[in-house]
Structures are given as C-alpha cells and as structure tokens.
N, C-alpha and C positions, 0 to 999 in steps of 0.2 A: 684630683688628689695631689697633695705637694710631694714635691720632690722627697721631704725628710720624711713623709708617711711612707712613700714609695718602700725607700731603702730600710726601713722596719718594718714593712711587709716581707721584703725581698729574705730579711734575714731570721725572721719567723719561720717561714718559706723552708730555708735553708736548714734551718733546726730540726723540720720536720720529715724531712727529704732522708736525713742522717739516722731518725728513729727507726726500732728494729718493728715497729708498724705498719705493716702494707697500706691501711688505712691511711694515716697518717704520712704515708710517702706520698699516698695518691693523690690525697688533698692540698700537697705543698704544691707538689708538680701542677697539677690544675690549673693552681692560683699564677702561679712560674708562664705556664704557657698563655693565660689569659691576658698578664701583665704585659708579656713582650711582644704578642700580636701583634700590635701595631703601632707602639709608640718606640721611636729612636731613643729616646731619653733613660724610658725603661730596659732595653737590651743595652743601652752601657753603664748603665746602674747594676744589673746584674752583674755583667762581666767586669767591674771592677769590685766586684765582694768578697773576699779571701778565701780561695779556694773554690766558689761555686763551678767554675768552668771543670779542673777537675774531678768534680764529685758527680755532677752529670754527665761526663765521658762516662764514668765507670759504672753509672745506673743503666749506661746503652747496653751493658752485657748483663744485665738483672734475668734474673730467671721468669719474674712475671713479664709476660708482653705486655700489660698494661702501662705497666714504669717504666720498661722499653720504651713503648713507642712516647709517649710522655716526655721522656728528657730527651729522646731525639728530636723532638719539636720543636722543645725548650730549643736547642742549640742551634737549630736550622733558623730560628725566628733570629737569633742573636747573629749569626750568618748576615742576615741580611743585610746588617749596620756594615760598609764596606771596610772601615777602618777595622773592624774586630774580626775582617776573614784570614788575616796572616796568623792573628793570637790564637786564634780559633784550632788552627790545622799543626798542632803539637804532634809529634809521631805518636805519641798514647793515644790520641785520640782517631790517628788513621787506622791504627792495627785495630780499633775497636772496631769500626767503620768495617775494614777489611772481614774480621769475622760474622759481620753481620749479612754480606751481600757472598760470603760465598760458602755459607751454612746452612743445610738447609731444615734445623732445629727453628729458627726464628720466624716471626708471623712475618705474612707477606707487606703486612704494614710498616714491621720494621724496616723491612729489607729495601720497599721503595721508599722509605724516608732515608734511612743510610743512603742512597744512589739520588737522591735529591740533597742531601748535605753534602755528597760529595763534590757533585758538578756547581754548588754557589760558591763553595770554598775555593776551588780549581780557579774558580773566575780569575781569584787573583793570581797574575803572572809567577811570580813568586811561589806560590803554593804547588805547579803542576810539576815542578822536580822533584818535589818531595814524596807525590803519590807515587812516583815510578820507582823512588829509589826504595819505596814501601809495597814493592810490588801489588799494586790497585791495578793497572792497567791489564796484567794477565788474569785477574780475578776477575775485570770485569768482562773478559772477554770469554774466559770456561764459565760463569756465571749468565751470560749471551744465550751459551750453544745449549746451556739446560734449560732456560725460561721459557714461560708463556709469555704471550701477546701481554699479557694484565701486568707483570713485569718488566717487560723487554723493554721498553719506549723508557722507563726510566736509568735501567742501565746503558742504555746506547746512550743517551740526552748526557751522561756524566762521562761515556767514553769520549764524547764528539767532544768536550770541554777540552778533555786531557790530551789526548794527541795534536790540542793545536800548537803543543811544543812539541819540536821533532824528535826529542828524544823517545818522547813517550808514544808517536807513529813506530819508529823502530824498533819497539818493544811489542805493540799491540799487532805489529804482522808478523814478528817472528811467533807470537804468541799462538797465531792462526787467524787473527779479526779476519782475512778478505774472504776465505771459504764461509764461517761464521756467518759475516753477514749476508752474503751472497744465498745462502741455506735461508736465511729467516725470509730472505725477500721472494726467493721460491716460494714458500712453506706457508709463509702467512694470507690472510684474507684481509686483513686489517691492515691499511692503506695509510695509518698516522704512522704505525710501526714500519711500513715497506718504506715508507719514506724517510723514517727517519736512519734505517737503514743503509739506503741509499747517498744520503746525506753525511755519515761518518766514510761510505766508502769514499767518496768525492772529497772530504777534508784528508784521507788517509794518500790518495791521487797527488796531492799536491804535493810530495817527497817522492825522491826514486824511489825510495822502499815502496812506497806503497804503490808508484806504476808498474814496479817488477812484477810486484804481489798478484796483480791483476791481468797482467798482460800474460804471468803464468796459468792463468785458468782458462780449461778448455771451452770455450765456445763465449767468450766474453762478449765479444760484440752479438751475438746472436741473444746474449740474455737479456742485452739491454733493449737490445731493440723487440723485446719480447714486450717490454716496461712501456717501452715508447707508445706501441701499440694496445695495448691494454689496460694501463694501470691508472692512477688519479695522477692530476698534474700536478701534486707535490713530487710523484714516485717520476714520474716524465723527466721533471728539472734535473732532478738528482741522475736521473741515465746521461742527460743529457750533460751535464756536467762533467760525469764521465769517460761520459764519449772525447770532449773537447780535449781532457785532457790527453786521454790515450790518441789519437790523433793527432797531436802537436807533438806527440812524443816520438809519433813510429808510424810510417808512408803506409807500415806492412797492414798496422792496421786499417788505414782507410781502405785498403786493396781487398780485406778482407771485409768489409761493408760493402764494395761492389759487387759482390761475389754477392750476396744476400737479393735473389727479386726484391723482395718487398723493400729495403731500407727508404731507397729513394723516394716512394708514392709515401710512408709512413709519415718521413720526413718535408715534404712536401704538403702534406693534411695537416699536421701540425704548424705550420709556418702562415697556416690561415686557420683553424680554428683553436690553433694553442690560447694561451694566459698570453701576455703583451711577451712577459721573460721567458714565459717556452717558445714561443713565436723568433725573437731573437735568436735562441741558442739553437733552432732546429735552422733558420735561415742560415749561420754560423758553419754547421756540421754541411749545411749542402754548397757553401762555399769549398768549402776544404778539399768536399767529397767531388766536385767539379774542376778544382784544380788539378788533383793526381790523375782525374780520368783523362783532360786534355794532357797532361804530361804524357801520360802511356800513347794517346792517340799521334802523339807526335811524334813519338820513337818509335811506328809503328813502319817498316819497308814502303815503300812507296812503288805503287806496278811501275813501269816503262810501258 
C-alpha cells in the first residue's frame, strides 16, 4: 500500500476513533494497531497526523477495556520507532499510564500494556526523569506489593528500566522496593518472576541507597543464599550479583557468610555445575570469602 493510501487510511482511522460509536472507535483502533505492527513508516505516519498521539492518550482512560487496551497498543507499537519515544512520553500521557497500573478498575490487559509502554518509553535516557518527577517509580513499587505472578514480571521489567537513573533508585527504596522485592522472591513459585525480582534488587545494589536498603534487612545473606541453593540459575545470578556487591561493600558482610555451614560447599557446587556466568560469579564470591577468612586467621594470637 503507498504511503499516500496509508496516511488516508490513518486519517479515516482517526475520524472514527473521535465518533461517539463504540463500533466505530473499535474498528478505527483495529485498523491503527494493524497498521503500525510492524512497519516503521506506518508509526511515523501516525504520529505525525495532527493530534492523533493526543487523542489515543486519552482513549487509555476510556471506560471500555476494549478501546483501552486497543489505543494502548496503538501507542506501544509507535513506541517502538526509537525517534518517537521522547514525543511519545508527554506528562498527559504518563499521568494516564500512572492511573492505569495503579487502579485497580482497569483489565489486567491494560495494566500490563501500561507497564510495557512504560519501560520502552523509559528506554530513552531522556524519558526516566520524567517518570520520577511523575511519580511512576512509587506506583510501580505499591503496585509490586499488590500483584500477582501474571502481572508482576511486567511491573518489575518497567521498574528495572527506571531506576537505571539514580534518581529514580532513590525514589524506589525510599518508596520500600528492597522489602517489596525481597517479599515477591520469598512468595513466589515462578522463577521468571524471582528472577526478575532479583535482577531489579542487584540494579538497585549498584547506588548506596540501595546497598543500605539491603544491608538493612535481616538475614540478607542468609536469603540469598537460600536462592543460590534452591532456585533457577536466573534467580542464582541475580543473588549472586548481590552478593558481589554487598561484599565489596562491607568485610562484615563476608564475615557473616562464614558464619553460614552451608555457604562455602553451595558455592563451591555452583562453581562447577552453575551456567558459565554463575560459575564465574560463585568462583568470585569464594574468592572474596577466602581472602577475609585468611585475614582473620592471620590476626589470630599465635601459642608460644
């Protein structure tokens, strides 16, 4: 189809979107999200049609889920086009976002398309000061502690985007992310989710905040090594990660890994039947964990 058919579809489309028709909304949007699947040309043929970006923000907050989830597609497909995620992420259309993942009126289709538009938009650098000064960050973290498994994996995946600026780490631990997550990786059974849990604590690790946040919690080394022992080698790396950090961080904790029988044979089994990267980062920790123990042995009285 040529281009100039495109953009008279698009604007048919657009005519129809606007009618006080549900019918008629349904069928624009359709053609909207068919369109911009997968061709680049079509999401910036949309998003230069006056006003369209607009007018699907505000069909994210429609009372039908149908037209919901519909123009949030729309806008996620347009997302995709990298040049259109700064245009894309206007404050009307975060606070829309916003009341969609922390409402719990909306279908769960919207809510994980919301929390998937969030974290492509995020991608761009640019974009993750804006979710925080739109407070996303604590929504999606009291929005965390109420989900299930079926949602959870998509709000984490958009928080792990956002706090890879440090503002928005400082935000999501005062907000409570480290118990949060720490709760879901207890809690859950499903090992995409532990993991991926695991994986925003270890991006949250990389700021003091978040090795305060962590090093505050009672029996941290003992939970991870509960992970190490037990769980899938994505939810392994992620302890393992960790671990490396709180360790680089603070002797006390290694001291408090000695203190654990099992750590050393965990980490030891690991370093021969882990993934190649668990393998390394359990080699790693028994480095670390062999340096502080010769330190102590050497400050240890010596008989006469």
């Amino acid at each position: 189809m040529s281009a100039s058919r495109i953009f008279d579809t698009i604007n048919e489309c657009i005519s129809l979107v606007q009618s006080d028709s549900h019918e008629a909304q349904e069928k624009g949007l359709q053609t909207l999200a068919a369109i911009t699947k997968v061709s680049p040309q079509n999401r910036t043929l949309l998003a230069q049609t006056e006003e369209a970006i607009p007018i699907l923000a505000t069909l994210t907050n429609a009372s039908s889920p149908i037209i919901q989830t519909l123009s949030l597609l729309i806008l996620f497909n347009l997302s995709l086009n990298p040049d259109l995620k700064q245009s894309l992420a206007d404050m009307e259309t975060i606070y829309y976002l916003n009341s969609l993942i922390s409402s719990s009126s909306y279908s769960l289709d919207s809510c994980k398309l919301a929390s998937s538009l969030i974290c492509s938009l995020a991608m761009h650098d640019k974009n993750k000061a804006k979710f925080g000064v739109a407070g996303t960050v604590q929504l999606l973290v009291k929005a965390i502690k109420g989900s299930g498994d079926s949602d959870a994996h998509h709000l984490m995946s958009s928080l792990a985007e956002l706090v890879l600026f440090h503002g928005n780490c400082t935000l999501a631990v005062r907000a409570g992310a480290v118990p949060v997550l720490l709760q879901v990786v207890e809690n859950t059974e499903n090992e995409d989710v532990a993991g991926t849990s695991l994986t925003v604590l270890g991006l949250l690790a990389r700021f003091d905040e978040g090795l305060s946040g962590l090093k505050k919690m009672n029996q941290i080394i003992g939970s991870m090594l509960s992970v190490l022992r037990g769980r899938s080698l994505l939810s392994k790396e992620g302890a393992a990660d960790i671990l490396i950090r709180l360790f680089d961080d603070s002797e006390e904790c290694v001291r408090e890994a000695l203190m654990l029988p099992e750590f050393s044979s965990v980490l030891a089994d690991l370093s021969v039947r882990g993934s190649a990267r668990v393998r390394d980062k359990a080699d790693l920790l028994m480095r670390k964990i062999a340096k502080v123990s010769s330190q102590e042995a050497n400050m240890e009285p010596t008989s006469l």
